[in-house]
C-alpha positions, 0 to 999 in steps of 0.5 A: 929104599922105599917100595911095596913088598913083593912089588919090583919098580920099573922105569919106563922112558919114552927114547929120542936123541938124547938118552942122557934124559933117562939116566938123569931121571933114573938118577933122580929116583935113585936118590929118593931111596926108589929101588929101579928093577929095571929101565925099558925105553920104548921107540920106533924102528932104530933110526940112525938116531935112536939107534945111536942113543940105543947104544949109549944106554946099552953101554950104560947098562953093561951086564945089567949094572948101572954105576949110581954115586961109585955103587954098582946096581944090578938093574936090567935094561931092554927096549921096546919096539913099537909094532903094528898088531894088525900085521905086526909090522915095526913101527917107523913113525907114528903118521896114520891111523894104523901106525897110532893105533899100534902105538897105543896098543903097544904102550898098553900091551906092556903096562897090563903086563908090567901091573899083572906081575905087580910092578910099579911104574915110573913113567919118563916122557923124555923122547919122541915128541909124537911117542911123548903125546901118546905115553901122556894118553895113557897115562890118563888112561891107565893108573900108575904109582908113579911119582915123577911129575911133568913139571919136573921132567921139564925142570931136569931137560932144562937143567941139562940143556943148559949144562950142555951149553955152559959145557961148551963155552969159556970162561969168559963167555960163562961170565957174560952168561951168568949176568945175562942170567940175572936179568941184565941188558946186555950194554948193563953186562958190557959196563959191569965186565969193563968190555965193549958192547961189541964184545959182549955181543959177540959172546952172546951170540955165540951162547945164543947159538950154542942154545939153538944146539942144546934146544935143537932148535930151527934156524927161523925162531929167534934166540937172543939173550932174552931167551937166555934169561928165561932159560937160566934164570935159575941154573947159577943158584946152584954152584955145581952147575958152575964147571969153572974154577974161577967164578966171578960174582957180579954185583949189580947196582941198578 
């Protein structure tokens, strides 16, 4: 395990709908040797959405142990709310003056205490789009040792959207995934799977739309298979990403 004598690691992860997002990264700093002390995600007032992910991170931190590869850690878990200072309301949602300000203050509040006890923080902006400015804010403004980078946030949310969609499909269906991954026009995947054209545009609506889920995205962008490409150009080169037993490789000969 690597760290600093005397120093505790601390991860702190902005909360949204998707909790999932801090065990991933949590698990990515396990696997670097990072020894985690403890994980505090920071939100709003519980809605019924951040409540419901609030749960599911409790349930994965039962009796401050969290299950890495069959080993059971002994990491403590707890949230932070953000508050108002001026009358120490709860915050709802960051939409005037008042309610940043008690953002930022927040933030800032907790990262002086986590420093002046000598723990090195790892930052998660992976919840809350206006939470997600703001932590990015501080991070300019405030030193950190942490070593996960924007980038690979982006790269681990991206990962498992697409597993949530593949998840979600047939075989069938993942087959036509995967040659849309490889940059192939959809009447190329029709002539290569041996199907017709309107199959193979039902499949891919299908996939566009479980996509739009995953993404959760509006009704008004659009999402068509080059939005697929894009997001899965390198999902299949790794093989665990492939859940089913059969795997057909597609041989293109453009």
């Amino acid at each position: 395990m690597q760290g600093y004598k005397g120093y505790k690691h601390t991860l702190v992860a902005t909360l949204g709908g998707q909790p999932q997002i801090v065990t991933l990264t949590l698990d990515l700093l396990l696997k670097r040797g990072t020894p985690i002390y403890e994980v505090i995600v920071v939100h709003p007032a519980s809605s019924p959405r951040v409540q419901q992910s609030l749960e599911r991170l409790r349930a994965e931190f039962a009796g401050d142990r969290y299950n890495f590869e069959g080993c059971s850690l002994p990491i403590h878990f707890r949230q932070q709310v953000l508050t108002r200072y001026d009358n120490n309301d709860i915050v709802d949602d960051i939409i005037d003056e008042p309610t940043a300000h008690g953002t930022l203050d927040t933030i800032g509040e907790l990262i002086r205490d986590l420093k002046q006890r000598q723990h090195i923080i790892h930052f998660s902006i992976s919840g809350g789009r206006r939470l997600m400015a703001f932590l990015a804010l501080m991070l300019k403004r405030t030193p950190s040792d942490t070593i996960r980078t924007q980038r690979e946030q982006q790269q681990a949310e991206n990962r498992l959207r697409c597993k949530q969609v593949v998840d979600a499909l047939t075989e069938k269906q993942c087959e036509v995934l995967q040659a849309l991954a490889q940059g192939l026009h959809p009447d190329k995947v029709a002539h290569m799977l041996g199907l017709k054209s309107s199959t193979i545009s039902h499949h891919t609506n299908i996939i566009c739309r479980e996509c739009r889920n995953a993404w959760n995205l509006p009704e008004k962008p659009v999402v068509n298979y080059l939005f697929v490409q894009a997001r899965f150009a390198d999902y299949f080169s790794h093989e665990e990403s492939i859940p089913h037993a059969q795997k057909k490789v597609i041989q293109s000969d453009l």
